[in-house]
N, C-alpha and C positions, 0 to 999 in steps of 0.2 A: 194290548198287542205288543209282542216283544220289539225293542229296534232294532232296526235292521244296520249288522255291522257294516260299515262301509268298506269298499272293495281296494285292496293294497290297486293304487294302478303300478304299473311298469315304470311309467316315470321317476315313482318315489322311492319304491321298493327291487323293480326288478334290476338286471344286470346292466352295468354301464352300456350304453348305448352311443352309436354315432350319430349325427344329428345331420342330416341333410340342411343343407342351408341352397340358396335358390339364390343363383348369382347371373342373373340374363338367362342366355345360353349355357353356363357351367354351371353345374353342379359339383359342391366338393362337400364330404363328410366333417365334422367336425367332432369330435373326444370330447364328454362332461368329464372330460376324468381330468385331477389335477396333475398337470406335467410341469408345473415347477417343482413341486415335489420328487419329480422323478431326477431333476439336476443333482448332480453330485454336487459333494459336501464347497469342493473350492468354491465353482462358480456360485452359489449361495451364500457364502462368505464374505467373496467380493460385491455382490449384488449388498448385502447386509451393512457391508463397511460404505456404503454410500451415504447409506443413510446418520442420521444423529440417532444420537445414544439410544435415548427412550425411545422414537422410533422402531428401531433395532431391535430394542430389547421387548417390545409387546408384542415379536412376532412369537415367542413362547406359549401365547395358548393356541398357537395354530394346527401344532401334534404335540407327540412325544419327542418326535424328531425336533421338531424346532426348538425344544428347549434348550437343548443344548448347541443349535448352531448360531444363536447371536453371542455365546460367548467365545467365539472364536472371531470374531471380528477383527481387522488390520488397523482397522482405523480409531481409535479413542480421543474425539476429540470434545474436551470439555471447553466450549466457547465461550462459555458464561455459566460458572459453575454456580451460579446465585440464581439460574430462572432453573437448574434443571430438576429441584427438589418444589413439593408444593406443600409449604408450611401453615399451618394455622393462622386465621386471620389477627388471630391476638396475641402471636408470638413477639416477643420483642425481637429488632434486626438483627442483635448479637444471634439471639436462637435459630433465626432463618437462618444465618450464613453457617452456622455449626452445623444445623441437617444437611446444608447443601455439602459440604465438606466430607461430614458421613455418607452420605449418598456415592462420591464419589471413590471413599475407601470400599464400600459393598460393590461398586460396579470391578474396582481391580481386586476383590477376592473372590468372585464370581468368572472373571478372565482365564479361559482356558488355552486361549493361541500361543503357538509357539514364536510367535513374532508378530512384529507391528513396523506397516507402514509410516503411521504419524502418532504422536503422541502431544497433544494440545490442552495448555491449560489455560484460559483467560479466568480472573477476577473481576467484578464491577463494583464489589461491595465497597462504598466509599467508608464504612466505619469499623471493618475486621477483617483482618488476613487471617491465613492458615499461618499455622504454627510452622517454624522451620523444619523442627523434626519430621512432619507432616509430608513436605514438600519433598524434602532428602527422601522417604518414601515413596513417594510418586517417580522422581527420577529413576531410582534404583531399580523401581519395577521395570519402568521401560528401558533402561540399560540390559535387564537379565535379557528383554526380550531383542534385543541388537536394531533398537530404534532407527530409523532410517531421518524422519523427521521429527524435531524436536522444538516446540514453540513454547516460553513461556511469558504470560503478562501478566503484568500487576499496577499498569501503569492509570488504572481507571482509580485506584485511592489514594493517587497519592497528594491529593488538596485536603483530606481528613489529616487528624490529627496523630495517625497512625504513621503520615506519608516518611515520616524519618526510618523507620526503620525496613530499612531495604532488606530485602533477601539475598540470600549473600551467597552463593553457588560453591558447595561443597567441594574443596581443591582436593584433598585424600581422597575421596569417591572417584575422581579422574583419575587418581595418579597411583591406586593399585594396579597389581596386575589383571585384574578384574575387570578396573575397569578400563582401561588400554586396551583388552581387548574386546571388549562391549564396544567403544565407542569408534571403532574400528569401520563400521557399517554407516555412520551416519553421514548424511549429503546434505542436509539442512540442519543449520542451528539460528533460533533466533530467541533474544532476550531481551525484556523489555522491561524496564522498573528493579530491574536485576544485577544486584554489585557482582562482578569479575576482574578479576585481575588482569597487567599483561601477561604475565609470566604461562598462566594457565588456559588466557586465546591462543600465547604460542603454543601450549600442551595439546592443543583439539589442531591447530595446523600441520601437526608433526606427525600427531597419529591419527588425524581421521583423511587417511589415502585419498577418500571418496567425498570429500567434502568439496560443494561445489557452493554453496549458499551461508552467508554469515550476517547478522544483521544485533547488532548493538546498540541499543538506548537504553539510557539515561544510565548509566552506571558512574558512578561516583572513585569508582578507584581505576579507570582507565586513567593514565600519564601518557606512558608513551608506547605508541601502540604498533606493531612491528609485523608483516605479512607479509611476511619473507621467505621465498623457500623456489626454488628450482622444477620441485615436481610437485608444484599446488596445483590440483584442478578448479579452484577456488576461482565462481565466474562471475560472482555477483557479491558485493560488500555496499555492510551500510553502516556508517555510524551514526549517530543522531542525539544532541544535546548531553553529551559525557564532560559536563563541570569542567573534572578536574586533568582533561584532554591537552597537552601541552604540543604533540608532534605527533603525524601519523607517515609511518615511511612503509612504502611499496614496492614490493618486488615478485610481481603473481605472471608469468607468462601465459597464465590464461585466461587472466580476467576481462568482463567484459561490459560490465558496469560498474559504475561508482558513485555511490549516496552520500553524502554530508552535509550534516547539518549543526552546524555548535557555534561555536569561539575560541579560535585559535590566541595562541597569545603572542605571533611574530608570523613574519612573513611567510617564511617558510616553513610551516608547522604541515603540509602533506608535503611528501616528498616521495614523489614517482624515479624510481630508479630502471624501472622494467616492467612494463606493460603494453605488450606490442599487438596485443589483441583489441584494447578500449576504447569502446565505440561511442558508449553511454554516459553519461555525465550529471550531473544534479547537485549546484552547490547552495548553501544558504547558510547565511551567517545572519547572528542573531542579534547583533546591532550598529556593525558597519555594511560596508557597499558588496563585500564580497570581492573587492579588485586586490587586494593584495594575496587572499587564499587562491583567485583564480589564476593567477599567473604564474603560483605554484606547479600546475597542471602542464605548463607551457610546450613538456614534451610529446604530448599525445595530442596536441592543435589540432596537426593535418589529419590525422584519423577519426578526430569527433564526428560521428552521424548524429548524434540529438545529444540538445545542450540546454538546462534548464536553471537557470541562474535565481537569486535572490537578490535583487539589490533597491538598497534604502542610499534614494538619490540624494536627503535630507543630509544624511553621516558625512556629503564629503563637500556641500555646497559652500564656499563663501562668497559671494559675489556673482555666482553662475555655475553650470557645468562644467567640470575639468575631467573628463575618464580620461585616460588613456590611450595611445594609440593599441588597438587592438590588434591581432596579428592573424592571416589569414587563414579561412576555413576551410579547406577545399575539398572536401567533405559532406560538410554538414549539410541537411537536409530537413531538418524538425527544432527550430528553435523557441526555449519558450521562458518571458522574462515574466519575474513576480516583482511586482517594483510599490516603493511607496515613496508619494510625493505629494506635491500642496499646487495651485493651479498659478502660482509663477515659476515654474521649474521646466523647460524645455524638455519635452522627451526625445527632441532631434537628435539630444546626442546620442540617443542608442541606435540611429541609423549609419554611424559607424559601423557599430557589431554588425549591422545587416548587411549594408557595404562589401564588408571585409567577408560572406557566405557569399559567393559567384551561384551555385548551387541549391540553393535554401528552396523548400518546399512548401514549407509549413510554418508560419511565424502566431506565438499566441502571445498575447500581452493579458496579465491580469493585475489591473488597479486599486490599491488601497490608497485611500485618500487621506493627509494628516490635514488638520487648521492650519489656512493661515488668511490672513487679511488684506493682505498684500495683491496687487493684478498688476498685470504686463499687459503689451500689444500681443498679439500672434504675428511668428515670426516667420520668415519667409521661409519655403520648400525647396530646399536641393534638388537637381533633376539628375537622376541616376538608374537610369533602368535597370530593372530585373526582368528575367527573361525564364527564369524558371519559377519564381513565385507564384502557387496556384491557390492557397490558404489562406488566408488571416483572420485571426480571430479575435476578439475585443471583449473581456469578461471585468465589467465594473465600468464603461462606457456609461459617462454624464453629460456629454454632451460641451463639454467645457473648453477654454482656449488648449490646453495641454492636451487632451485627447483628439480634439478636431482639429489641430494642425497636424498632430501624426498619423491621424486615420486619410488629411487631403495627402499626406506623402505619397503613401501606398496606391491612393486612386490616382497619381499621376504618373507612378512609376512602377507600376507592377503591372507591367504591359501583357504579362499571361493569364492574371488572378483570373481565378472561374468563381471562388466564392468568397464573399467576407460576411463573416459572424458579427453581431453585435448583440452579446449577453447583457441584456439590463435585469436579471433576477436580484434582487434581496439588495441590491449595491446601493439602490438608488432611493431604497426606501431605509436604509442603516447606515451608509457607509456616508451621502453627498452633504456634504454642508455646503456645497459649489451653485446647488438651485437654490439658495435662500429667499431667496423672489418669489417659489413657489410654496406659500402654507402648507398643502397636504400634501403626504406621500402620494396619491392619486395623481394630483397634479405636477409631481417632479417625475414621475414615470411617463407623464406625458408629452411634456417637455422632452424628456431624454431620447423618445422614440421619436419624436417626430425632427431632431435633432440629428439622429442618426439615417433615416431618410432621407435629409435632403444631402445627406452625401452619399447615400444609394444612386442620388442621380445622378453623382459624377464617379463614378467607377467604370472602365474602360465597357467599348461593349460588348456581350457576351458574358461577362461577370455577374454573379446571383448575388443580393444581398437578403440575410436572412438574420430577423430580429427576436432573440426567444427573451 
């Protein structure tokens, strides 16, 4: 007996149908038909540039259509150009990091956009960079395409034996006519593990009109570094451990953050001459207190709304604390100290700085702890109300004389607090050599918690205390 063909149904075979879907009382049709597909070319573009690369790129066996709309993509961002190729298990590292490299030469000969939003290249391979030639390639592409943002890093090899030889940022390549007017378009620059010159950050200040974003670490040939200019839209600067960094002088009327991080080599190594916008602030020095760079700043005081300092109380101690009389904030609203100290070192003196914010909202403290052997009494608490303090946060809280007389300051004098944090993660099981009393990490986190509740119970009332 012959079989019997089976019957096309309608569903499989016949014409697109709407589908009744059953919603209470309403009834509304719905279309098997694909209507992404029916979006035009842009908004599938941008939808595409959301995405990471490969991502992106395997929506090609979805038509014919699709093949050619991920390579119109805005966005190229290679985050980690070492996970996006998948090399043979027996390849040696040198050969994974050459395919990942090729991988990303094919992804920009495949590139059909006429322009690009960001243009991002991290490394992580601690034992092989891309060749320079390579790199000056990569730029260049995204220069033709009038890059809007431009990131590059290199800063995850350089503890390999490669880490000397920096990449070195093509000056001719800026400074044709080519490329002057390529880089015309760009509003973010950031480099990391990447030699530049000053001569050639002045060259991106002069002519990138639309530059609002600058961010520089670890370059080696920064001296003195000069952000200067009348009609900079330039809002946000950061410099971050530049060696051979001698003086940074400022003149941005619109800037509105400022990042540093290094080793000046004299007092007055930043020098604000005009910034009547800066609100933001972030200093750290890399092995004094940070009080001689900080008072560099001294123009923009009353303006500061968040201030986040670095200071090693070790660098300036002989016999006690000695800061500075600090001068007032009347402003500021989010303050946040990264401090490292040994448990005879009074943190009272940083209730100065708090003192001198009338205003402060927000105060975080985060603790690194050095050895030492040495103990003191706990010393008495100044009474000094705050009337706006509603924050405080505690990150590296042991439980110790130095943090639990600064933490009773607060419960006596922060007469609005609604909530204080006390972060005991990773600190107390890495950082405490202060519970030596207690053998196991288990047992020093317990101590620490229960250490930090019982000044739960003296915090004003109405105030939360919360332990992570």
């Amino acid at each position: 007996m012959p079989k019997r063909k089976a019957k096309r149904s309608e569903w499989t075979y016949g014409k697109r149908q709407k589908i009744p879907i059953n919603l209470g009382d309403r009834k509304e049709n719905y279309s098997e038909e694909d209507q992404i597909s029916q979006l035009p070319d842009v908004i599938l573009i941008s939808i595409l540039s959301l995405l990471g690369i490969r991502e992106a790129a395997r929506t090609c066996v979805l038509s014919k259509r699709w093949i050619y709309v991920w390579k119109q993509i805005t966005c190229l961002n290679f985050d980690d150009i070492d996970a996006l190729s998948k090399p043979l298990k027996k390849r040696r590292q040198r050969a994974k990091t050459t395919s990942s490299y090729n991988w990303v030469n094919q992804v920009l000969q495949l590139h059909q956009g006429p322009s690009l939003d960001e243009f991002k290249i991290r490394s992580s391979s601690p034992d092989c960079s891309p060749s320079s030639s390579e790199i000056d390639n990569w730029i260049e592409f995204a220069m033709w395409r009038r890059v809007r943002v431009l990131e590059i890093d290199f800063e995850a090899g350089r503890r390999s034996r490669y880490s000397s030889r920096r990449y070195i940022l093509p000056d001719k390549l800026f400074r044709s006519p080519f490329g002057i007017s390529c880089i015309k378009s760009l509003k973010h620059l950031s480099l990391c593990f990447v030699n530049i010159t000053d001569e050639l950050v002045e060259h991106f200040l002069s002519y990138c009109e639309l530059l609002e974003h600058l961010c520089v670490s670890r370059s080696d040939q920064l001296v003195n570094l000069k952000v200067v200019g009348s009609s900079l839209r330039l809002k946000f600067l950061q410099i971050n451990e530049c060696k051979a960094l001698g003086s940074v002088e400022i003149w941005a009327p619109n800037l509105v953050s400022f990042i540093y991080k290094g080793k000046l080599g004299f007092s007055d190594g930043i020098r604000f001459r005009h910034a009547p916008l800066l609100v933001n602030v972030s200093l750290a020095e890399s092995t004094m207190c940070i009080i001689e760079p900080f008072f560099t700043v001294k123009l923009c005081f009353s303006q500061l709304v968040t201030l986040n300092l670095h200071m090693n109380l070790n660098s300036v101690l002989v016999g006690g604390v000695r800061l500075p009389e600090f001068p007032e904030f009347t402003s500021l609203k989010d303050l946040s100290l990264s401090v490292i100290a040994t448990d005879r070192i009074s943190l009272l003196a940083l209730t100065k700085l708090i003192e001198r914010s009338p205003f402060l909202h927000g105060f975080t403290l985060k603790l690194k702890w050095a050895r030492d052997s040495r103990q003191r009494n706990m010393q008495k608490v100044n009474k000094c109300p705050h009337q706006c303090l509603k924050v405080v946060k505690f990150s590296g809280f042991v439980g110790s004389i130095i943090d639990t007389e600064l933490a009773m300051y607060f419960t006596e004098n922060a007469v609005a607090l609604e909530t204080f944090i006390v972060d005991l993660k990773k600190v107390v099981v890495e950082e405490s050599t202060l519970l030596s009393e207690f053998v196991t990490a288990q047992k020093k986190l317990r101590a620490a918690r229960k250490r930090a509740l019982q000044i739960g119970e003296k915090l004003p009332p109405g105030a939360e205390l919360i332990v992570v």
